[in-house]
Phi, psi and omega in degrees: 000325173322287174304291193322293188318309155331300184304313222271311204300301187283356170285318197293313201281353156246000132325271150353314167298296182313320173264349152325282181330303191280356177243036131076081178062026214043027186255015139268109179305338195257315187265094027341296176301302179304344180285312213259350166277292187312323177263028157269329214270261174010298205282328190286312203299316194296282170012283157300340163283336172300287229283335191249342166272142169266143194327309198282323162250008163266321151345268187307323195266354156287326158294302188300319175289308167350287205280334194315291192289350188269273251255318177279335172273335150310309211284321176308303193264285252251313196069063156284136187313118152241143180252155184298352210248339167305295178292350168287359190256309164353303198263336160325317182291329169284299188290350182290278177286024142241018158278340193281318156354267163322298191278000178281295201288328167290340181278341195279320174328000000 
């Protein structure tokens, strides 16, 4: 449940991003409203996942999809410039929190 929750924080807030994007600076009235309901939903869901996490790593893995998942719906969606030196700091990012992973579950041992 933890993870869903997780899952659900970080779905929400790039939501949010994503419609950041999409409202040209708040000078668009629907995803201007929608930036700021999905990063409510986002920071409240995380909230709750905090009861099962510790900060210092729901943090990090939030941060990591985050940006993980924002730089693939630029490059996707949006058709933002990309360099192999992007997607290579990408899979850094990635690999980072599943190291962060690994080390929640070796420590709990």
């Amino acid at each position: 449940m933890k993870w869903l929750l997780l899952l659900i924080g970080i779905l929400a807030e790039l939501s949010g991003s994503t419609c950041m994007k999409l409202s040209k600076g708040f000078t668009k009235l629907y995803p201007s409203i929608l930036t700021f309901v999905f990063w409510a939903i986002g920071l409240t869901v995380f909230l709750f996942a905090l009861k099962k996490f510790d900060l210092s790593f729901a943090y990090a893995i939030w941060a990591g999809l985050g940006i993980m998942g924002v730089s693939i719906i630029g490059i996707l969606y949006f058709k933002e410039p990309y360099s192999i030196l992007k997607i290579i700091s990408i899979c850094i990012i990635v690999a980072g929190v599943i190291m962060l992973n690994i080390s929640d579950i070796l420590l709990k041992k």
